[in-house]
N, CA and C atoms as a LAMMPS dump frame, in Angstrom:
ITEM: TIMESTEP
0
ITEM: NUMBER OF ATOMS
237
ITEM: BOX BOUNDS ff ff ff
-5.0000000000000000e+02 5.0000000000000000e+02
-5.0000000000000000e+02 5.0000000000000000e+02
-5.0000000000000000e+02 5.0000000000000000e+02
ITEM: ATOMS id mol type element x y z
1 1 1 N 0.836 -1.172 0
2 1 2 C 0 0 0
3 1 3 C 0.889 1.246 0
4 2 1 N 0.125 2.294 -0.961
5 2 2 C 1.248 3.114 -1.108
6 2 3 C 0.671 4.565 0.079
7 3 1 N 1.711 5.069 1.317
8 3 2 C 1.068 5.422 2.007
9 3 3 C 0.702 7.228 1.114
10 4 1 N 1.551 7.54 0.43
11 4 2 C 1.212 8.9 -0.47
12 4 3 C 0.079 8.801 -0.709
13 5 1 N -0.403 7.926 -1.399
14 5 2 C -1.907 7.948 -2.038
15 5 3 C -2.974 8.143 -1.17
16 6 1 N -2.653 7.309 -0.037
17 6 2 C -4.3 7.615 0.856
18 6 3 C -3.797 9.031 1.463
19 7 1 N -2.513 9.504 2.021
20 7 2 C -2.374 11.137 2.077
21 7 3 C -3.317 11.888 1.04
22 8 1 N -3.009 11.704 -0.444
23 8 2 C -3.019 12.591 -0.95
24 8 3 C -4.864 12.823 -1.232
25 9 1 N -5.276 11.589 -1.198
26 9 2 C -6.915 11.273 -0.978
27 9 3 C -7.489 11.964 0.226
28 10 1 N -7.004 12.16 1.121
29 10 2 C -7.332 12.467 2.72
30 10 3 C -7.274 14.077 2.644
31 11 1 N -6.406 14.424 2.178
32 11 2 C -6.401 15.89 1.887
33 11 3 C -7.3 16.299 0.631
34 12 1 N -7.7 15.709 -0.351
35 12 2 C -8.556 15.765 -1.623
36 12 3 C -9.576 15.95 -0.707
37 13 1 N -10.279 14.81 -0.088
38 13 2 C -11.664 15.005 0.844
39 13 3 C -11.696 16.23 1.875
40 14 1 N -10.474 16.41 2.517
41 14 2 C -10.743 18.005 3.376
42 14 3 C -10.459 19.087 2.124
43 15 1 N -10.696 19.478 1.275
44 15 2 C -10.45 20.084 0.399
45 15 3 C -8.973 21.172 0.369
46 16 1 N -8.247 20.042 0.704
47 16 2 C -6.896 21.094 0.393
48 16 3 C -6.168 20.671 -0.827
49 17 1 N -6.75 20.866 -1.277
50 17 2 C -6.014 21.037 -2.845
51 17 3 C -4.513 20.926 -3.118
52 18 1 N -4.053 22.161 -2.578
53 18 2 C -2.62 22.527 -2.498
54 18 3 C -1.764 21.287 -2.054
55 19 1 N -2.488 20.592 -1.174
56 19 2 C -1.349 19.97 -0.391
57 19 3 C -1.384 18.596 -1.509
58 20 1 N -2.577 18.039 -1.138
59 20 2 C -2.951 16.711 -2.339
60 20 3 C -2.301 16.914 -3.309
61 21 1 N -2.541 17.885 -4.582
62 21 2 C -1.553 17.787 -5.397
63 21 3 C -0.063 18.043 -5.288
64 22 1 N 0.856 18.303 -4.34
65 22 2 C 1.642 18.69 -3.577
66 22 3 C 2.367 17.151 -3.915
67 23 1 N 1.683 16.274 -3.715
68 23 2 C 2.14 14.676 -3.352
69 23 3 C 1.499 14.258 -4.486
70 24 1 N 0.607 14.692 -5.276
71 24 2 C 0.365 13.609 -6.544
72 24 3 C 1.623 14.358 -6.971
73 25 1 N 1.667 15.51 -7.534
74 25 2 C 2.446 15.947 -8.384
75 25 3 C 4.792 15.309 -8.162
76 26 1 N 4.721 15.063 -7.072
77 26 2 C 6.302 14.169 -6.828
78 26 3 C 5.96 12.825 -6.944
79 27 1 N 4.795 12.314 -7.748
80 27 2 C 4.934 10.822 -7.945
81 27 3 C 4.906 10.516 -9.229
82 28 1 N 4.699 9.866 -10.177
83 28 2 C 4.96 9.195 -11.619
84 28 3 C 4.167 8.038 -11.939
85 29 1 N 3.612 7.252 -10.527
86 29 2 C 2.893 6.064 -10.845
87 29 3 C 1.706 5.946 -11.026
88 30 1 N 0.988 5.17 -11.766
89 30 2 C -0.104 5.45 -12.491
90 30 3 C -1.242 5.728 -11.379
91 31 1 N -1.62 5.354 -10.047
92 31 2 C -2.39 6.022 -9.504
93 31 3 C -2.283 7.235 -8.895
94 32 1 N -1.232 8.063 -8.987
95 32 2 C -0.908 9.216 -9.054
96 32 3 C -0.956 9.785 -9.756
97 33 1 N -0.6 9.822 -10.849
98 33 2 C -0.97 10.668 -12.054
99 33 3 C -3.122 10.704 -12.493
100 34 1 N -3.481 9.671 -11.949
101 34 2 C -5.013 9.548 -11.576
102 34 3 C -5.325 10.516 -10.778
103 35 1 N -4.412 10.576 -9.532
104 35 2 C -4.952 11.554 -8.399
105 35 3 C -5.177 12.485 -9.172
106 36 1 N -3.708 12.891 -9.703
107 36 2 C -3.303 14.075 -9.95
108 36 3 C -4.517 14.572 -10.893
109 37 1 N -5 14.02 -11.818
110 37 2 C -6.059 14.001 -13.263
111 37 3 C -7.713 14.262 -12.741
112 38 1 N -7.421 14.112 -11.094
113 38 2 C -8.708 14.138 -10.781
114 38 3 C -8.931 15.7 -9.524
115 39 1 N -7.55 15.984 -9.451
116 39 2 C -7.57 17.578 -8.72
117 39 3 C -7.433 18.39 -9.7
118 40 1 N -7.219 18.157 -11.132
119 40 2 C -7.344 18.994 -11.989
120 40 3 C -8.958 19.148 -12.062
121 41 1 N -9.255 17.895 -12.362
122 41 2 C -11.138 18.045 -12.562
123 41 3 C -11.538 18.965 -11.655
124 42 1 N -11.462 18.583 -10.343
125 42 2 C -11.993 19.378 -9.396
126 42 3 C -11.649 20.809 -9.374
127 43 1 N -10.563 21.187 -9.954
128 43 2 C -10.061 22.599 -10.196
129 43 3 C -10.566 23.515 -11.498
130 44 1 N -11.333 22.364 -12.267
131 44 2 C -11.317 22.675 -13.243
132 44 3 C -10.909 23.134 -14.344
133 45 1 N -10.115 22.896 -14.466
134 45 2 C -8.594 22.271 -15.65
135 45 3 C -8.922 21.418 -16.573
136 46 1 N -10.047 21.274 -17.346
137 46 2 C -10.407 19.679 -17.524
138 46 3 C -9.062 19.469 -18.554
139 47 1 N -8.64 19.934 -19.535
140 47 2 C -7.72 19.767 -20.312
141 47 3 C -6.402 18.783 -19.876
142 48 1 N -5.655 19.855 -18.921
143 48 2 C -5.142 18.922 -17.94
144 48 3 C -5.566 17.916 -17.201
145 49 1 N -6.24 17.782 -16.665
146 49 2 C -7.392 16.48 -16.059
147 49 3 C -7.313 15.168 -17.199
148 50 1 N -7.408 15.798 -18.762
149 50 2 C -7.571 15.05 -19.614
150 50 3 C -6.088 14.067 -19.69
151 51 1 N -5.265 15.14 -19.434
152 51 2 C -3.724 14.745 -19.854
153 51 3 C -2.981 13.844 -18.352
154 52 1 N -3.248 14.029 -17.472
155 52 2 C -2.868 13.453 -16.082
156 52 3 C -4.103 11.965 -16.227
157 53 1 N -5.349 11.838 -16.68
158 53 2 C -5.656 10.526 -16.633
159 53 3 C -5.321 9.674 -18.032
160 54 1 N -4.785 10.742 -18.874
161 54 2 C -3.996 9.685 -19.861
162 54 3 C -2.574 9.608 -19.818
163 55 1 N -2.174 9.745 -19.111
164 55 2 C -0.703 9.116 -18.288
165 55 3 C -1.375 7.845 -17.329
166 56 1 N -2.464 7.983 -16.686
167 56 2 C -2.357 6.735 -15.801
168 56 3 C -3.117 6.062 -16.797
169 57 1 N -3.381 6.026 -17.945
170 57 2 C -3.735 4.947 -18.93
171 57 3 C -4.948 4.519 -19.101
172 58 1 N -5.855 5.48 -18.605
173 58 2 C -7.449 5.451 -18.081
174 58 3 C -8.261 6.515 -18.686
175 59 1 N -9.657 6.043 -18.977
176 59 2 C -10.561 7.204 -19.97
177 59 3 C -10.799 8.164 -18.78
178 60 1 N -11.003 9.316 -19.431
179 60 2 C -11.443 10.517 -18.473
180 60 3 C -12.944 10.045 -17.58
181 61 1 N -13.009 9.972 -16.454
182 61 2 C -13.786 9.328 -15.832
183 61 3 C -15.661 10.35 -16.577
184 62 1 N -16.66 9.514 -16.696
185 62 2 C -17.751 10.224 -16.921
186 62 3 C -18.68 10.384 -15.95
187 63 1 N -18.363 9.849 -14.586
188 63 2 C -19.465 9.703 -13.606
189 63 3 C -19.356 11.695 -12.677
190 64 1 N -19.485 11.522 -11.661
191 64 2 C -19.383 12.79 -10.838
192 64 3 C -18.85 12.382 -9.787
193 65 1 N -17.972 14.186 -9.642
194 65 2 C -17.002 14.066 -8.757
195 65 3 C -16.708 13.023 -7.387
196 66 1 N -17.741 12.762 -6.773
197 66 2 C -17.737 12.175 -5.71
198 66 3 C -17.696 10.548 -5.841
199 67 1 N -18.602 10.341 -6.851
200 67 2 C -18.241 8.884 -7.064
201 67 3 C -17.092 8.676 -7.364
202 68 1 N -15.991 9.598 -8.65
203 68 2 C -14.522 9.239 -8.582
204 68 3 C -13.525 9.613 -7.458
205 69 1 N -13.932 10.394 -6.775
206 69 2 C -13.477 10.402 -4.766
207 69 3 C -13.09 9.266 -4.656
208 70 1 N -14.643 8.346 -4.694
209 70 2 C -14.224 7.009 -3.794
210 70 3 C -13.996 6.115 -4.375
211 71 1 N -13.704 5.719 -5.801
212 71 2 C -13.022 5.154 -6.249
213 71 3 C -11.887 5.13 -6.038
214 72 1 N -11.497 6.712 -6.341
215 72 2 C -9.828 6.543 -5.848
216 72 3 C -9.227 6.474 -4.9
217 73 1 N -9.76 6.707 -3.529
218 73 2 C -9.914 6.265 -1.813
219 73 3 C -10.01 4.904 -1.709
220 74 1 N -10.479 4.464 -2.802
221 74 2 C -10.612 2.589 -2.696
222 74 3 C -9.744 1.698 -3.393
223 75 1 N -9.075 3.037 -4.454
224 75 2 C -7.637 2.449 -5.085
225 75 3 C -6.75 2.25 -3.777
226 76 1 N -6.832 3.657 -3.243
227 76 2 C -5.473 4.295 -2.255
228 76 3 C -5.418 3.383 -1.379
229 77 1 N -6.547 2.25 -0.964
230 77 2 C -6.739 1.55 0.365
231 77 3 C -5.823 0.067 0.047
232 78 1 N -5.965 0.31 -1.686
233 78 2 C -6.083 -1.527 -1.922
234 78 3 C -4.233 -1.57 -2.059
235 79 1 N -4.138 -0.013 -2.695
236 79 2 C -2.875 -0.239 -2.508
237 79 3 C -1.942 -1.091 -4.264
């Protein structure tokens, strides 16, 4: 389990932005670059959003924000 990821999830849910991407942005591995693709969304960046979830090799998610929250809180857990 990678402990960055559930950080960077934990701070996504208190809405600190800054910090979450703080820690997606010093990682490279594909559920990081997810994080990262999904604080753009929330920032609304979608462009970038577009480009950070095609590094982790994944379609731009179509559901809403919160359902991809806990997806990726359930990546961060599994590790």
């Amino acid at each position: 389990m990678a402990e960055h990821h559930e950080h960077a999830m934990a701070f996504a849910r208190e809405d600190r932005w800054d910090d979450a991407h703080r820690i997606a942005q010093e990682h490279d591995d594909s559920l990081s670059c997810r994080i990262h693709g999904y604080l753009h969304r929330v920032e609304g960046d979608l462009s970038n959003a577009r480009y950070w979830y095609g590094r982790a090799g994944v379609t731009f998610p179509e559901d809403g924000m919160e359902e991809e929250l806990g997806r990726l809180e359930g990546l961060a857990r599994e590790g």
